[in-house]
N, C-alpha and C positions, 0 to 999 in steps of 0.2 A: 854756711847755711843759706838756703835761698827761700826769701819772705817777704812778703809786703804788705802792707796797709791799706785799707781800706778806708777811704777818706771822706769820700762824697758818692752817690751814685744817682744819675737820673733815666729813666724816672724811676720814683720809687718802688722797692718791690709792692707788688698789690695795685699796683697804677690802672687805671681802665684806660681802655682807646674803644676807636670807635671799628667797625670792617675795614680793612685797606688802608689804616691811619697810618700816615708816614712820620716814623720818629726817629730820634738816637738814643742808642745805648749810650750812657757815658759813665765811666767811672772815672774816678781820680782818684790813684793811688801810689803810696810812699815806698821808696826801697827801701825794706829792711834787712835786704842782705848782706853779706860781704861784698861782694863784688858788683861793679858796673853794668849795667844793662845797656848794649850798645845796638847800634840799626844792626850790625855781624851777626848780634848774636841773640838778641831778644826777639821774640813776637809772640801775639797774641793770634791764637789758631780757636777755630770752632772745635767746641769738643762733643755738647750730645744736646736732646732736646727740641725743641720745635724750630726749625730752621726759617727765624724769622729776618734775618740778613739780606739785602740787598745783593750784595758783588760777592767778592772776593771770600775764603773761607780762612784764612793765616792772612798780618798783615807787623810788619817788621814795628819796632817803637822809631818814634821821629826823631829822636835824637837822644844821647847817653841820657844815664840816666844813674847818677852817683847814687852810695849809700846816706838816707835822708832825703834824699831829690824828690817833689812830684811830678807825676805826668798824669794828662788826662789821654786815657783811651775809649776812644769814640767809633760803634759800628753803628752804619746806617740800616736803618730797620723799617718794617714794613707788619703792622700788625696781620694778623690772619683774615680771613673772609666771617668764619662762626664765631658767635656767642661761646666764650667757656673762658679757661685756664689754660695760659701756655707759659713754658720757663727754656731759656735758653743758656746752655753753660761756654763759656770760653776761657781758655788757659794761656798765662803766661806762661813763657819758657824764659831760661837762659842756655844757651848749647841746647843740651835735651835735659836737663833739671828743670821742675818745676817750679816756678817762684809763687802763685797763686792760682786760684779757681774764682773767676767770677760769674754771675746768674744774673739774670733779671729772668722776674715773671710778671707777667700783667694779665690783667681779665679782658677780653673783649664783649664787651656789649652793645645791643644796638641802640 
């Protein structure tokens, strides 16, 4: 089975920034799968939502990542120009299984 935890996330969902606020996504979370997640074969790719990311849209995990192990994954981010509600989804894989869905959303206000 491929799972993981959900341990810590910043910012929190519901967080405000300000137009153009430059931040990071970060989560940290636990494998609770059976198997390894390794730089081969793990990565976190964009999946839908407001394409508030910097670079890159997939980005490999930085090192194994056993069952119980945590790692934090961190995209650099860039709040929007408008006042509102934006949410961004990104997925771990292993191979092509999926091990979790993560989100953040924050408000922009000015």
């Amino acid at each position: 089975e491929y799972d993981c935890e959900l341990i810590r996330q910043i910012p929190r969902i519901g967080a405000t920034m300000k137009p153009y606020e430059d931040f990071d996504a970060r989560w940290t979370i636990k494998n609770r799968s059976a198997y390894t997640w390794t730089i081969t074969s793990a990565k976190l790719s964009y999946a839908n939502g407001t394409r508030m990311h910097k670079y890159d849209d997939s980005y490999p995990v930085k090192h194994s990542v056993r069952l119980g192990d945590e790692v934090d994954l961190v995209i650099d981010m860039l709040a929007p120009s408008e006042p509102g509600r934006y949410s961004t989804s990104w997925v771990l894989t292993n191979s092509t299984r999926t091990a979790c869905i993560l989100t953040t959303t924050i408000y922009v206000v000015k």
